[in-house]
C-alpha positions as CSV (number, residue, x, y, z in Angstrom):
1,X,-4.5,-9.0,1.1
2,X,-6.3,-7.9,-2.0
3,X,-9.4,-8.5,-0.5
4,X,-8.6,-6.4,2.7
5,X,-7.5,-4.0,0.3
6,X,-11.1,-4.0,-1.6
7,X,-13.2,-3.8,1.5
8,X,-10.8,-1.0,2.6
9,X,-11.8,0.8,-0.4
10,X,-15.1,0.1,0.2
11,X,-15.9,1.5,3.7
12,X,-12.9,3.9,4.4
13,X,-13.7,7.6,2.4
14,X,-10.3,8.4,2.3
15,X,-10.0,5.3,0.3
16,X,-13.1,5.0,-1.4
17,X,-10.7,6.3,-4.9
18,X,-9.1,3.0,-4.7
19,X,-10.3,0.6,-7.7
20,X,-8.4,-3.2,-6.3
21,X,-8.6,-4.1,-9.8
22,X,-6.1,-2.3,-11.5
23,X,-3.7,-2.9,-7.5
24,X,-1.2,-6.1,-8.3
25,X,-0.3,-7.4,-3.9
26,X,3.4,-9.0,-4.2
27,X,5.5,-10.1,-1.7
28,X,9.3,-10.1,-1.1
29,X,11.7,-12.1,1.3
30,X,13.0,-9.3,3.9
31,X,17.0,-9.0,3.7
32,X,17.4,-10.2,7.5
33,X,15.3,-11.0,10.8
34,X,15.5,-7.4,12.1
35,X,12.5,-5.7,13.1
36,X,13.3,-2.2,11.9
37,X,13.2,-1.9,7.8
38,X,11.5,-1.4,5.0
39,X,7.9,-3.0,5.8
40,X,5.9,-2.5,2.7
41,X,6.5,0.0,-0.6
42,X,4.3,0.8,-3.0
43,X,5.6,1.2,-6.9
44,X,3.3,3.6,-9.2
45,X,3.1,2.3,-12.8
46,X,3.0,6.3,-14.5
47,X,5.1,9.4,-14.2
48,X,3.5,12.3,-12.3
49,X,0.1,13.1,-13.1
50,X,-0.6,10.2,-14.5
51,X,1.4,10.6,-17.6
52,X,3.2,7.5,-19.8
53,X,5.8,10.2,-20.6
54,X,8.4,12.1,-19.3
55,X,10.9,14.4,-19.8
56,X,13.6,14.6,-18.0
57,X,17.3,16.6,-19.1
58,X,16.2,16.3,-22.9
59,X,15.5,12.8,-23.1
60,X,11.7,11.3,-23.3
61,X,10.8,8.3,-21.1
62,X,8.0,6.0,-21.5
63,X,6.6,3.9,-19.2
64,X,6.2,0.1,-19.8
65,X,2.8,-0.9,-19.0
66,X,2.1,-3.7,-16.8
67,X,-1.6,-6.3,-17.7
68,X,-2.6,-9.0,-15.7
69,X,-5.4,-10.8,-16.8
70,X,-6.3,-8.7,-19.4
71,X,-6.5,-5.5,-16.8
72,X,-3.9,-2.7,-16.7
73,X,-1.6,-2.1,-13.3
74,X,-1.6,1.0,-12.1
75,X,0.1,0.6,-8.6
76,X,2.0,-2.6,-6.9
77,X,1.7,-2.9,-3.4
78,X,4.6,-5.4,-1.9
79,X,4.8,-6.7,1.5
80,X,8.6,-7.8,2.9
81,X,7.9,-11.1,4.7
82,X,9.0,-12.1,7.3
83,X,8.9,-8.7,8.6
84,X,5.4,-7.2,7.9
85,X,3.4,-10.3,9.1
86,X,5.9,-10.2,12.4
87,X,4.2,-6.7,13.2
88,X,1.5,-6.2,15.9
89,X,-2.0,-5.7,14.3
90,X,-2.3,-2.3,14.5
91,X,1.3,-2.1,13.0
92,X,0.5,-4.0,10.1
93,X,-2.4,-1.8,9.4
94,X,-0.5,1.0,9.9
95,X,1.6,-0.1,7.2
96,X,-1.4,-1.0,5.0
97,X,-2.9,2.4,5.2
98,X,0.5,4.3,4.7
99,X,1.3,2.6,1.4
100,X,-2.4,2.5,0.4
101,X,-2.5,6.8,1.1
102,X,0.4,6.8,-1.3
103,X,-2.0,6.7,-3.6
104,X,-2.8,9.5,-5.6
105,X,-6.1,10.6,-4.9
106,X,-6.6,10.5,-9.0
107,X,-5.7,6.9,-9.2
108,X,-3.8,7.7,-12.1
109,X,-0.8,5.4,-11.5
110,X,0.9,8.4,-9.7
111,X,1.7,8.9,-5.9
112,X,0.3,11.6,-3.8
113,X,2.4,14.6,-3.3
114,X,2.3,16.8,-0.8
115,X,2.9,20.2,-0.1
116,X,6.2,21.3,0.7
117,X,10.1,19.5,0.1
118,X,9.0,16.5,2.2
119,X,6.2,15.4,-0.6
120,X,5.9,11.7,0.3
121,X,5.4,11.9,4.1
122,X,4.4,15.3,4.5
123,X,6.4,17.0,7.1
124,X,6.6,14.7,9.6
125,X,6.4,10.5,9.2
126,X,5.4,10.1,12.4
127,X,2.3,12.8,12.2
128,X,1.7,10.8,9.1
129,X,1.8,7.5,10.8
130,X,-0.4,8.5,13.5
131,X,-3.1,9.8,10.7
132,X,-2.9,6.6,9.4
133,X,-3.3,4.5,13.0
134,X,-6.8,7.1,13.4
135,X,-7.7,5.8,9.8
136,X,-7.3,1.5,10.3
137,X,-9.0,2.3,13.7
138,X,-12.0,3.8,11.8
139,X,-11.6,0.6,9.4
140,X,-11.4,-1.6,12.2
141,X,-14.8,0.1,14.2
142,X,-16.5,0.0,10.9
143,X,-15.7,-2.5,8.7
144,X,-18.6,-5.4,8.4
145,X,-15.7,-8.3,7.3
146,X,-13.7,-8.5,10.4
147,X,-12.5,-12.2,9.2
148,X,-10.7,-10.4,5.9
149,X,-8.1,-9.3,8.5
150,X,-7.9,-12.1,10.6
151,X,-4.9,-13.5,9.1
152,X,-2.9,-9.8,10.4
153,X,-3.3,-11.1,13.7
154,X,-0.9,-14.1,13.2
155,X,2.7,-13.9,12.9
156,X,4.9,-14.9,9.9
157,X,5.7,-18.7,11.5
158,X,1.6,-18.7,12.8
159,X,0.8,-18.0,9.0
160,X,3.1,-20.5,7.7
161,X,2.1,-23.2,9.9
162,X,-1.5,-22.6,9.0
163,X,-1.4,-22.6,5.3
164,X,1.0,-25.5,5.1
């Protein structure tokens, strides 16, 4: 996934902010077999802007910083399995594009707000869905490492079966 994730960054402008380095990929054990529910979510490591601080109601909050290898966290992306790989291919990278827009467009371990009371989704999830189908079609027409997502085109029990 990480590597999807890097050649993402590399060929999609929308995503070209992304550094991989500093993204930790987990996974997580969906709740149940439905097919409805939380697919994916990303976790910011900072406070808005980018800050290690916060104030909030007269108390100061600090962030606890995350290193792996030596290099700092600023985001973790986690994928609920079974559920995400049981997706169609276009659904999965739907899902990889909406938690990777999250992002802020700083990459300061922040999430991108937008205008308005809705700031996650925008107005509308579904508008915001459907920008991110047009943007992992563009990935999909353009990218030069079409085996990197090769292993979205197999469902959870395909994937197991192949890596055991």
């Amino acid at each position: 996934m990480l590597d999807l994730i890097v050649d993402i960054s590399n060929v999609s402008p929308h995503f070209y902010h992304l550094d991989p380095q500093k993204i930790l990929v987990t996974i997580i054990r969906a709740r149940n077999q439905q097919r409805h529910g939380l697919q994916a979510r990303v976790t910011p490591m900072r406070f808005e802007g980018g800050n290690l601080q916060c104030r909030r109601r007269n108390r100061l909050y600090e962030v606890q910083r995350y290193f792996v290898d030596g290099r700092e966290i600023f985001y973790i992306v986690t994928f609920c399995l079974p559920r995400f790989q049981n997706q169609s291919l276009e659904g999965k990278l739907v899902t990889v594009f909406h938690e990777l827009f999250h992002i802020s467009p700083f990459f300061d371990g922040d999430l991108r707000r937008h205008p308005g009371r809705c700031s996650w989704h925008s107005s509308d999830k579904k508008e915001y869905d459907a920008q991110m189908l047009v943007f992992a079609r563009e990935y999909l027409a353009t990218t030069q490492n079409p085996k990197l997502h090769d292993f979205l085109r197999l469902d959870f029990s395909q994937l197991i079966a192949r890596h055991q």
